[in-house]
C-alpha positions in Angstrom: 19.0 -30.0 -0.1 21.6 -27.2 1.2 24.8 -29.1 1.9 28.3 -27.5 2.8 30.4 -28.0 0.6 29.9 -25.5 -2.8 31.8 -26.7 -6.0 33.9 -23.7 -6.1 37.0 -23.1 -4.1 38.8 -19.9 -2.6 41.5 -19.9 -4.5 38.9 -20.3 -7.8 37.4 -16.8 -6.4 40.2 -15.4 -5.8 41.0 -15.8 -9.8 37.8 -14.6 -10.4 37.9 -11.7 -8.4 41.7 -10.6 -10.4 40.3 -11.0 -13.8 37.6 -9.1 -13.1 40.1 -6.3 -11.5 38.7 -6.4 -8.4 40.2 -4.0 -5.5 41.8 -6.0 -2.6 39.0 -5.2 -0.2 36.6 -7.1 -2.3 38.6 -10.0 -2.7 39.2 -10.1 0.7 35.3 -9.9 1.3 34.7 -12.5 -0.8 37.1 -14.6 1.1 35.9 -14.4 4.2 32.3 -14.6 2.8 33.1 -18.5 2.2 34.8 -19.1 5.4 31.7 -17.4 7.2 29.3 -20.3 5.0 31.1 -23.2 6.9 29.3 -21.7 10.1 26.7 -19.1 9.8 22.9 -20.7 9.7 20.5 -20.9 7.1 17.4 -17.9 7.1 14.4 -18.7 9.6 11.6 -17.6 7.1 8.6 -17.8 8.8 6.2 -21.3 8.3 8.6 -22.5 5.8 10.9 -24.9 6.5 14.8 -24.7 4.0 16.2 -28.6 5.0 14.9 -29.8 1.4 15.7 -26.6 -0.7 18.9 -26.3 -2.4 20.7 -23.2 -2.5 24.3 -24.2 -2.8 24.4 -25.7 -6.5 25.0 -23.9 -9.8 26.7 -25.2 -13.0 28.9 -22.4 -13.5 29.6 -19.1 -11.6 30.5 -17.1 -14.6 28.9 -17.6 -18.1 30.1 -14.6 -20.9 26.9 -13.5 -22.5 27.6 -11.0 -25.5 28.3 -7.3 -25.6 25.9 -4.8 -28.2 27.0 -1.5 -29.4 24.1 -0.5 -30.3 20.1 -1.0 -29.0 19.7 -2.1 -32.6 21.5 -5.4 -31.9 19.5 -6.2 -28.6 17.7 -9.7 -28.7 14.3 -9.0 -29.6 13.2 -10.5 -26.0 14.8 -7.1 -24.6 13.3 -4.9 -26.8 10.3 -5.8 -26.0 10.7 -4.7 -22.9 12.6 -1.1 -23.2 11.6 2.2 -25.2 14.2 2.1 -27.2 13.8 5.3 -29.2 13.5 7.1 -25.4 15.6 5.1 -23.3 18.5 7.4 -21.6 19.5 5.3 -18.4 20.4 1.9 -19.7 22.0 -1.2 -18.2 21.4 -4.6 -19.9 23.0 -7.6 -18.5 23.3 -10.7 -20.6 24.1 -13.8 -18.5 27.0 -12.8 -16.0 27.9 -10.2 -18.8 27.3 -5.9 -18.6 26.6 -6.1 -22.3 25.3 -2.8 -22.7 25.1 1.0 -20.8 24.0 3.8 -21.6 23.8 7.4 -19.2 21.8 10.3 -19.9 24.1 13.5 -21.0 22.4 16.0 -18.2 23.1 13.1 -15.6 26.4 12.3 -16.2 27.3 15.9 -16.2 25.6 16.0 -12.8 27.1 13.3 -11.4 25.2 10.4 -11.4 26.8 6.8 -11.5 24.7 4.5 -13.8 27.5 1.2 -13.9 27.6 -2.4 -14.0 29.0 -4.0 -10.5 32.1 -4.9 -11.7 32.8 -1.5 -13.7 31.4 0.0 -10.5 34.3 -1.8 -8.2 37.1 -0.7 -10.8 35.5 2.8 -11.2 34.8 4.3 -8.0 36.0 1.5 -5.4 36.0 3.5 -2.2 32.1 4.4 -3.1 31.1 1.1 -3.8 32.8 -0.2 -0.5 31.1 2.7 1.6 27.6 0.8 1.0 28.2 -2.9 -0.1 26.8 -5.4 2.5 27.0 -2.1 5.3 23.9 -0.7 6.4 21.2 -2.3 4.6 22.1 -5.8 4.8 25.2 -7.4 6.3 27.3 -9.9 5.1 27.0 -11.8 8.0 23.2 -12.0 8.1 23.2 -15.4 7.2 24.7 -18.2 5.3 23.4 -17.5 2.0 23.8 -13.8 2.5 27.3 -15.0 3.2 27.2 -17.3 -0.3 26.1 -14.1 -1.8 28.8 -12.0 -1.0 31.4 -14.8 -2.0 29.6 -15.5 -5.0 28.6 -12.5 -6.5 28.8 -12.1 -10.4 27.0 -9.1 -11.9 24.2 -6.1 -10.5 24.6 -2.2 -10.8 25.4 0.5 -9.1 23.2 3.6 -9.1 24.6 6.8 -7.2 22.7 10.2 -7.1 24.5 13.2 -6.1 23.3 16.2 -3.2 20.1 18.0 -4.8 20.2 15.9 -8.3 16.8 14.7 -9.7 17.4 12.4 -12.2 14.9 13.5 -15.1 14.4 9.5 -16.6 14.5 6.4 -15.3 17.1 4.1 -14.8 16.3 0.6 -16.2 18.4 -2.5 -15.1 17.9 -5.4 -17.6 19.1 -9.4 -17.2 18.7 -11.6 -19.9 19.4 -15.3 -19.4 19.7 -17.5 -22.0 22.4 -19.9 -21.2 21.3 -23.1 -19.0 24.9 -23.0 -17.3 24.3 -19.1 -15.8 23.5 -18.8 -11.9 22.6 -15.1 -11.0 24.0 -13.7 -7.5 23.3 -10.0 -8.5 23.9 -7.5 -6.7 22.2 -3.8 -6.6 23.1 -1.2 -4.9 21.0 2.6 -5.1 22.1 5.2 -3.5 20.2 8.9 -3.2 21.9 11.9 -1.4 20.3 14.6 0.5 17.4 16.2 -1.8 18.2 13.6 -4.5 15.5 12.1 -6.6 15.9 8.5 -8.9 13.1 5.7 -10.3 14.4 3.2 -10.7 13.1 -0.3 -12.7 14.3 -4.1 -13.3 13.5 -6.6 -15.5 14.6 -10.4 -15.3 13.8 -12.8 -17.8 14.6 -16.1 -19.3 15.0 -17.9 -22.3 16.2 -21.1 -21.1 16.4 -23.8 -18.9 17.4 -22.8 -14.8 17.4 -26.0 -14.1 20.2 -26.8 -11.1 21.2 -23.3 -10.7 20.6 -20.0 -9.2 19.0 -17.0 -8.1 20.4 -14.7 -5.3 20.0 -11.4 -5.2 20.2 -8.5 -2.8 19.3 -5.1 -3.5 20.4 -2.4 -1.2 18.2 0.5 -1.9 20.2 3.7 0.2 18.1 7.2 0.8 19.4 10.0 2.2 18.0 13.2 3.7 14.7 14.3 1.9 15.3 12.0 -1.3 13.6 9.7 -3.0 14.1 6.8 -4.5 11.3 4.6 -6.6 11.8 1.0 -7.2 10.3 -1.3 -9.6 10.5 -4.5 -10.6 9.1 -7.6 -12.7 10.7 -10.6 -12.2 10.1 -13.4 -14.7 12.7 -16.4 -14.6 12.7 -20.1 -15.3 11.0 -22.9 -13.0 14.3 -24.3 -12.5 16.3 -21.9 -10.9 16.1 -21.9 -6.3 15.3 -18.1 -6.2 16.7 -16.5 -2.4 15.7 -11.8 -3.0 16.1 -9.5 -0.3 15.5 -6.0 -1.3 16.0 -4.1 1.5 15.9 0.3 2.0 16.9 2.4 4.5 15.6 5.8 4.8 17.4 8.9 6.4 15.1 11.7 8.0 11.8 13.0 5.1 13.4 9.9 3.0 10.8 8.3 0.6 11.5 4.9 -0.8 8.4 3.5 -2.7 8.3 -0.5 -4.0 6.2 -1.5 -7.1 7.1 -5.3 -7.4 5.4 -7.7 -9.9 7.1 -11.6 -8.7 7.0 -13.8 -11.6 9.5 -16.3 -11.3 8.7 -19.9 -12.0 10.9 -21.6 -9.3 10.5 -21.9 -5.7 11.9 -19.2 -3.9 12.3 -16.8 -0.7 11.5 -13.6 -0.9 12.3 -10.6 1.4 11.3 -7.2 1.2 12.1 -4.6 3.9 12.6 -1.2 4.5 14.0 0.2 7.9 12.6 3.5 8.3 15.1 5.3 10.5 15.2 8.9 9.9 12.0 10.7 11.7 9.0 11.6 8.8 10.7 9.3 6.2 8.0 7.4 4.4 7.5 3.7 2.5 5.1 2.2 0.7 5.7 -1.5 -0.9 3.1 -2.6 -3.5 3.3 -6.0 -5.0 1.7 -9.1 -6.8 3.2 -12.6 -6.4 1.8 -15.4 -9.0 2.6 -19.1 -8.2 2.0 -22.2 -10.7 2.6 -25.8 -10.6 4.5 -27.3 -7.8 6.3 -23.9 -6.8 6.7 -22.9 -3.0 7.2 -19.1 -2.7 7.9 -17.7 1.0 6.8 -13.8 1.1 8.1 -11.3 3.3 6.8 -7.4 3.2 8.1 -5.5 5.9 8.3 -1.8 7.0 9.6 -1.2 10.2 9.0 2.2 12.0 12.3 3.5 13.9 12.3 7.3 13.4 9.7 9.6 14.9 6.5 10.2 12.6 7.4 8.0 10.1 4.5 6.3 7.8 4.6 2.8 5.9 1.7 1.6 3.7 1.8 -2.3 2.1 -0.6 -3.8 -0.2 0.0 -6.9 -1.6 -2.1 -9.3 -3.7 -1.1 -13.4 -4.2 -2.2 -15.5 -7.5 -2.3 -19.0 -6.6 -3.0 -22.3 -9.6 -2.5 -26.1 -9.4 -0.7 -27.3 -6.3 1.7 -24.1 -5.4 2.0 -22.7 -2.4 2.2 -18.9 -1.4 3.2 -18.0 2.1 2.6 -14.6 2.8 
């Protein structure tokens, strides 16, 4: 069950956050992340209740995975899953590690920011902080959007420039192989006026979850006229506690469009929501949710109509066997 008391201290982030070169504001952010878990509530998902779920424990916050210099030295397990003779926009993750990247010539020349979280933060700081737990979701949300923010230990950061049209897709992979590894990723894509990106995610796992976890929060940012494709298929161990909000804004003739295929093995809450704030912007969420054993998933697809003549479509199928059980 969710307790209050996590087995990591402030001071314990704090050394995190300098070896990882962290600006000030973050470390600050992260600070006041933890204070804010002593009293924020839990999430109110609807017809599920959290008292029995656990989503404070993990066995470590930061487990080195390895670093490849070439796609030729990939795990097999990732291959699988890239084109690795066509791949141009490349980010693998192994464990809490960026152990690979690799930007398109013609997009870097552009512009476009393809990084890992943490180069992100060293990189282009003031950026980052511009959109991190801002607009699309809020630090202060709840607690474990607060634990999230304290906690966080890997994502990507994906920035489009004014009028840029990124000519291939961006591809975020995790690989987790190492029972220790908790995941509180964070993702952050951001299109500028007239910008266009797809964007897709793989997790997978080759080991044990068992006593840790899985938070993550994508914040999926669309400016004037852009748009931004997201897709995802999610495929990690029964034993991680799995908490993933994806959330998108949209500014006026925005376009943010979800493909989602939600494979995890544990039990977990999902959130998927896009605000549609700028008049004529546009959404449309599709996605499949598969639940096995003893699994309890909690589904939430949401596109909410602000601006004037906006338009939001959501299909979404559920794939129930044994005794799971799929709230959607």
């Amino acid at each position: 069950m969710t307790t209050d008391i996590l087995n990591i201290s402030e001071e314990q982030l704090v050394d995190y956050s300098k070896a990882h070169n962290e600006p000030s504001w973050m470390t600050e952010l992260r600070k006041k992340a933890l204070k804010l878990t002593e009293t924020l509530e839990m999430p109110k998902p609807d017809k599920t209740k959290l008292r029995k779920w656990d989503f404070d424990s993990f066995k470590q916050h930061d487990v080195k995975g390895d670093v490849y210099q070439s796609l030729s030295q990939l795990p097999e397990s990732v291959r699988e899953i890239i084109d690795v003779d066509h791949s141009k926009n490349l980010v693998i993750q192994h464990n809490n590690t960026i152990a690979y990247t690799q930007v398109d010539d013609n997009a870097s020349k552009d512009g476009v920011i393809v990084e890992g979280l943490a180069d992100a933060l060293m990189n282009h700081s003031d950026l980052v902080q511009k959109y991190f737990m801002k607009d699309a979701v809020t630090v202060d949300e709840h607690r474990i959007t607060a634990l999230h923010t304290a906690l966080v230990n890997g994502g990507v950061f994906v920035y489009v420039p004014k009028n840029v049209v990124v000519e291939h897709p961006v591809q975020y992979v995790v690989l987790h192989d190492d029972e220790n590894a908790s995941f509180y990723n964070h993702v952050i894509i951001v299109t500028e006026e007239s910008a266009e990106v797809t964007y897709v995610e793989n997790y997978l796992s080759n080991a044990s979850g068992e006593g840790n976890q899985l938070n993550i929060i994508s914040e999926v940012i669309a400016g004037a006229n852009s748009n931004i494709t997201y897709g995802s298929v999610d495929y990690m161990d029964k034993g991680f506690t799995g908490h993933i909000i994806r959330r998108g804004i949209t500014e006026a003739d925005a376009s943010i469009n979800w493909a989602l295929g939600l494979m995890n093995e544990g039990s977990q809450i999902i959130d998927n929501t896009t605000n549609l704030f700028g008049d004529r912007s546009t959404s449309s969420l599709k996605s499949v949710v598969v639940g096995t054993g003893e699994q309890k998933i909690n589904l939430t697809s949401k596109i909410v109509q602000y601006g004037k003549e906006t338009d939001g479509y959501i299909l979404k199928h559920g794939v129930m066997k044994e005794t799971c059980i799929i709230c959607i």
